[in-house]
C-alpha positions in Angstrom: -115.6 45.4 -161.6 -119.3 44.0 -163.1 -119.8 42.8 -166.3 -121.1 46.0 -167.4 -119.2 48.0 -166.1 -116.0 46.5 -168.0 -118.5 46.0 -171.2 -118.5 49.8 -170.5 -114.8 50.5 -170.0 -113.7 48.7 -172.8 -116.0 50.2 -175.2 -115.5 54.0 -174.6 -111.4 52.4 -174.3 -111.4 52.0 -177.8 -113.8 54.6 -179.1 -111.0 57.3 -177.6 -107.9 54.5 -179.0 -109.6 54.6 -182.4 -110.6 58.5 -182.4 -106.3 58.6 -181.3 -105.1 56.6 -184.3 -107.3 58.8 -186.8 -104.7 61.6 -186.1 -101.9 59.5 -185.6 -99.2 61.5 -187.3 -99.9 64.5 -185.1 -100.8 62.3 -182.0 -98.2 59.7 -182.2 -96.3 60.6 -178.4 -100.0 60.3 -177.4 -100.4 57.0 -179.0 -97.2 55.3 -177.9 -98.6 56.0 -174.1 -102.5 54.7 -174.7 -100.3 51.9 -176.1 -98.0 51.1 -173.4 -101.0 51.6 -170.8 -103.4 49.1 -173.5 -100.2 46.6 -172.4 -100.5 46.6 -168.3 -104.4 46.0 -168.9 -105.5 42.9 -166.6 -105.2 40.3 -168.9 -109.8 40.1 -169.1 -110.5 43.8 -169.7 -107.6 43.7 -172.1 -108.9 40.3 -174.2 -111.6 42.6 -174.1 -110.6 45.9 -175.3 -108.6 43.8 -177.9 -112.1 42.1 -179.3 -113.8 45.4 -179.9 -111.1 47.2 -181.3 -110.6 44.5 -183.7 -114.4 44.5 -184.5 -114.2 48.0 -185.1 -111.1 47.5 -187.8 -113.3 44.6 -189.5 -116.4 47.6 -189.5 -114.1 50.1 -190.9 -114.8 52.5 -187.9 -111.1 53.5 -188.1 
């Protein structure tokens, strides 16, 4: 996978991740699973996922 390409993944991965945890009470089944699959990320694309989500918490995007 290119640069870009994961830059890519990992973006629109936490744009769905965040637009799931603004309806967490209704999707929390839903949640638990992006959660468990977030977990068997390679350990790159994960680190990854893990900086933008947090950037997005710090923005208040969530």
């Amino acid at each position: 996978m290119t640069e870009q390409k994961m830059d890519e993944f990992t973006t629109a991965l936490v744009e769905r991740y965040v637009d799931i945890q603004k309806f967490a009470s209704v999707n929390s089944k839903l949640l638990n699973i992006w959660d468990e699959v977030i977990d068997t990320l390679p350990p790159k694309i994960k680190g990854d996922f893990q900086e933008k989500y947090n950037r997005r918490i710090r923005e208040g995007s969530l």
